[in-house]
VODO-415559 format. One record per residue (C-alpha): residue in three letters; x, y negated, z negated; residue number from 1. Coordinates in nm, 4 decimals. Each point is the difference from the previous one (the first is absolute). Layout:
REM residues N
code = ALA; px = X; py = Y; pz = Z; pos = NUM .
...
REM end
This chain:
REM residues 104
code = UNK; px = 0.0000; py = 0.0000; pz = 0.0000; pos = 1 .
code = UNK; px = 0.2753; py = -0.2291; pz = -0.0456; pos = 2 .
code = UNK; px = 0.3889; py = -0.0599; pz = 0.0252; pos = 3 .
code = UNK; px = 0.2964; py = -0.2145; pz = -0.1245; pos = 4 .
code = UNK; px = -0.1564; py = -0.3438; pz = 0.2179; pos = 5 .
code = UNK; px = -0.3523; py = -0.0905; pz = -0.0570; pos = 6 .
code = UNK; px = -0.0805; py = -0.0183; pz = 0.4129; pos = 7 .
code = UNK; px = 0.1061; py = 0.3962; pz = -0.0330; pos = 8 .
code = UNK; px = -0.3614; py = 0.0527; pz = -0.1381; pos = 9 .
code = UNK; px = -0.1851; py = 0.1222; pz = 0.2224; pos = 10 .
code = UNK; px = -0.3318; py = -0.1804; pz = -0.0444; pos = 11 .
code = UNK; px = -0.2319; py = 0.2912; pz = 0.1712; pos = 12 .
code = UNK; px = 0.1164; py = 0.2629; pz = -0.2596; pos = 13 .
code = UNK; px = -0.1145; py = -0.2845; pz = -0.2668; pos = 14 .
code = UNK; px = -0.3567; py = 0.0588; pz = 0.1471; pos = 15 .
code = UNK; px = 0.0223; py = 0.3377; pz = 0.0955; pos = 16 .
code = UNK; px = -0.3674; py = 0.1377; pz = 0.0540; pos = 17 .
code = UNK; px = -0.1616; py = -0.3039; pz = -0.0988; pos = 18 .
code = UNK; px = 0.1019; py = -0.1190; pz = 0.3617; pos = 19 .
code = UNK; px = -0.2252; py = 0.0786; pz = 0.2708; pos = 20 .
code = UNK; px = 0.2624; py = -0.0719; pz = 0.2327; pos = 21 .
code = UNK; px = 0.2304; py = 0.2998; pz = -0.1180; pos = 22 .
code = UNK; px = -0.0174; py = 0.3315; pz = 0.2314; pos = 23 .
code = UNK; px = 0.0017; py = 0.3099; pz = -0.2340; pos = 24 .
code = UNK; px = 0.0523; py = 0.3835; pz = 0.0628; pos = 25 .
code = UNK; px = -0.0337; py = 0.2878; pz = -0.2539; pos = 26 .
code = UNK; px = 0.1580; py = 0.2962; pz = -0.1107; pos = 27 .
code = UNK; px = -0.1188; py = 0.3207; pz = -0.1839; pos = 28 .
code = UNK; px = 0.0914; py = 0.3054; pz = -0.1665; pos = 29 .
code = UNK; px = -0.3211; py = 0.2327; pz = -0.1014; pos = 30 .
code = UNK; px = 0.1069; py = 0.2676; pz = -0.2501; pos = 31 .
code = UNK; px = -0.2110; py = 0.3190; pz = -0.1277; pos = 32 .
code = UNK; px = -0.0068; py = 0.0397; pz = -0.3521; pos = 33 .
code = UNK; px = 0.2983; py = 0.2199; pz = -0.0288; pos = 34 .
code = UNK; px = 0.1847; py = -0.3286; pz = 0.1397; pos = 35 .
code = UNK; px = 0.0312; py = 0.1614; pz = 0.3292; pos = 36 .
code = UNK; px = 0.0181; py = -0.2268; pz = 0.3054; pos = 37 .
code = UNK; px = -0.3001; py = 0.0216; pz = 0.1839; pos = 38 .
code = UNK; px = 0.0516; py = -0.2840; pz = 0.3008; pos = 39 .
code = UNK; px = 0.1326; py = -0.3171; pz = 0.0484; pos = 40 .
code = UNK; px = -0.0394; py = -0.3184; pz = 0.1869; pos = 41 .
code = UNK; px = 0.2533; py = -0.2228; pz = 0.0437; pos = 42 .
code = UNK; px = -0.1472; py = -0.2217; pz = 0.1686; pos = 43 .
code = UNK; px = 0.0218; py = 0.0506; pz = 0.4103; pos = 44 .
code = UNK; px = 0.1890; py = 0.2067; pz = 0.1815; pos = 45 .
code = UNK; px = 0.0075; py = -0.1140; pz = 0.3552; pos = 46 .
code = UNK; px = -0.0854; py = 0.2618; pz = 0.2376; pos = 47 .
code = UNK; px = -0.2247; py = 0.0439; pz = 0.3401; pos = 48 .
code = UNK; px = -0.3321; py = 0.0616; pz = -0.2258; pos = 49 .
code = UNK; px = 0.0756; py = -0.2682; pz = -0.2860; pos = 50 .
code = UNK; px = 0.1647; py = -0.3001; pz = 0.2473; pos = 51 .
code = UNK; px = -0.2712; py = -0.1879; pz = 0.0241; pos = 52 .
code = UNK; px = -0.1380; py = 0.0083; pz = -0.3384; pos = 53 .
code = UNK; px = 0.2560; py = -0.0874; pz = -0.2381; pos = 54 .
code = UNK; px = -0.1467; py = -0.0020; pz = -0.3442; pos = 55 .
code = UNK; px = 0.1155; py = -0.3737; pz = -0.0986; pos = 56 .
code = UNK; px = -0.2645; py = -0.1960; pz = -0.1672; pos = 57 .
code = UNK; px = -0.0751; py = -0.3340; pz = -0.1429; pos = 58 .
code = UNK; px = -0.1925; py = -0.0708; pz = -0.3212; pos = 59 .
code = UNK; px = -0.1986; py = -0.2915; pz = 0.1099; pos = 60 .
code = UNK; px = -0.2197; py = -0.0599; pz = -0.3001; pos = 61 .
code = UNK; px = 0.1278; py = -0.3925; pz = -0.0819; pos = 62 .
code = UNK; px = 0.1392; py = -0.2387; pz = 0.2156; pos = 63 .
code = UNK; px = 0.3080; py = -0.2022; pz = -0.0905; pos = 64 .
code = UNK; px = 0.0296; py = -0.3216; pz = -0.2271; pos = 65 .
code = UNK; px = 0.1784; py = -0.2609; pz = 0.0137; pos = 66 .
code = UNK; px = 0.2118; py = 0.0953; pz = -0.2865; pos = 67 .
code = UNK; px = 0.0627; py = 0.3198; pz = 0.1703; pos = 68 .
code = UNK; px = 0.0461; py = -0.2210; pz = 0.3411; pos = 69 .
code = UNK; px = 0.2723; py = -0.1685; pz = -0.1918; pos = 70 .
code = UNK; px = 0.1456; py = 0.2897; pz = -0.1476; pos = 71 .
code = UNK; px = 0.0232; py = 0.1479; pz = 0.3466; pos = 72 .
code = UNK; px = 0.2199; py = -0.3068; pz = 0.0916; pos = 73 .
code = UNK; px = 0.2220; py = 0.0401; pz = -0.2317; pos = 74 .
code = UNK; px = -0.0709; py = -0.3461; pz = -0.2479; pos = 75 .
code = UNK; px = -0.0294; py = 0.1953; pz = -0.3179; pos = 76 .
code = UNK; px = -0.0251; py = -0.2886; pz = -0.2472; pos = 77 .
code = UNK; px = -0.3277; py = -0.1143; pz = 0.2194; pos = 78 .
code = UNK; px = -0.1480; py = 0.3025; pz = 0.0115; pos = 79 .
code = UNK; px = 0.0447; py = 0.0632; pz = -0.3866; pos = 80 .
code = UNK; px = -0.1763; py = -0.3419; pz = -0.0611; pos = 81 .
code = UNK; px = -0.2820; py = 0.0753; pz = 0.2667; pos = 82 .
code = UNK; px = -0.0530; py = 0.3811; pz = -0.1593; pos = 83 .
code = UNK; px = -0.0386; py = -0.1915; pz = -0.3614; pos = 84 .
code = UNK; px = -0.2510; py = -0.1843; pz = 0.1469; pos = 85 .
code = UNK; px = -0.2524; py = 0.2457; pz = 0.0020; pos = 86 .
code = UNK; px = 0.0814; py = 0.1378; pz = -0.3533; pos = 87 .
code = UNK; px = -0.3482; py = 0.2066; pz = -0.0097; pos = 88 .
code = UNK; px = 0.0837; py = 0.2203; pz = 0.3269; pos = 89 .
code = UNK; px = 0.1635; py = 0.3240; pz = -0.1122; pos = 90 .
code = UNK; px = 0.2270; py = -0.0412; pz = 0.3779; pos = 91 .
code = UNK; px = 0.1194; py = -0.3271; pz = -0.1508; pos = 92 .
code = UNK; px = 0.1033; py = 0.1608; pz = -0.3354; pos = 93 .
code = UNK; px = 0.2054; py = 0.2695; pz = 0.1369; pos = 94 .
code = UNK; px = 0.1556; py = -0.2001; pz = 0.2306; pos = 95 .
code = UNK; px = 0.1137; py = -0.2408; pz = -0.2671; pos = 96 .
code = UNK; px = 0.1234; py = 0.2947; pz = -0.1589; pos = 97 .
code = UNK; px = 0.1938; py = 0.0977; pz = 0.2377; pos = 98 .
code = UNK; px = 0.1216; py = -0.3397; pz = 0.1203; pos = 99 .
code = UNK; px = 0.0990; py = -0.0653; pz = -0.3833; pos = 100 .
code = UNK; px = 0.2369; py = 0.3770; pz = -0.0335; pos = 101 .
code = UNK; px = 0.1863; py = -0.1741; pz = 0.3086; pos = 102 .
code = UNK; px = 0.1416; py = -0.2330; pz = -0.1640; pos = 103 .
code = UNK; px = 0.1230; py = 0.2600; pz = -0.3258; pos = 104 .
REM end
């Protein structure tokens, strides 16, 4: 999440799935009860019959702020002052959070 100079934060693992914007892909082991591997998924394997339908997906259920806009663009300090803003949104609270540990 971060490194030795503050522009080495990468502001979209900040917001992680709370942005809309980020494209995700999945991976799972399924085990029996003896803790026997069953299957996996990692994911997509590209092949004739799975080329066109790579499993990425987006989690669309917010849009961006303007804190997170900010974020996104790298001006920290603004973005902490625009998530305290809206104190009463629990977005805005982790975000300050998170914004806050940076600086530890």
């Amino acid at each position: 999440m971060s490194g030795d100079e503050p522009n080495s934060v990468d502001p979209i693992t900040l917001l992680a799935f709370t942005n809309p914007n980020n494209r995700f892909s999945w991976s799972v082991d399924a085990f029996d009860e003896n803790d026997e591997l069953l299957t996996r998924s990692n994911g997509y394997r590209l092949g004739n019959d799975t080329i066109g339908h790579l499993p990425f997906f987006y989690l669309k259920t917010r849009t961006l702020t303007e804190a997170d806009q900010l974020l996104l663009d790298k001006k920290f300090t603004e973005a902490l002052e625009a998530y305290k803003v809206n104190l009463d949104d629990k977005h805005s609270e982790r975000m300050i959070k998170r914004l806050e540990e940076l600086d530890e």
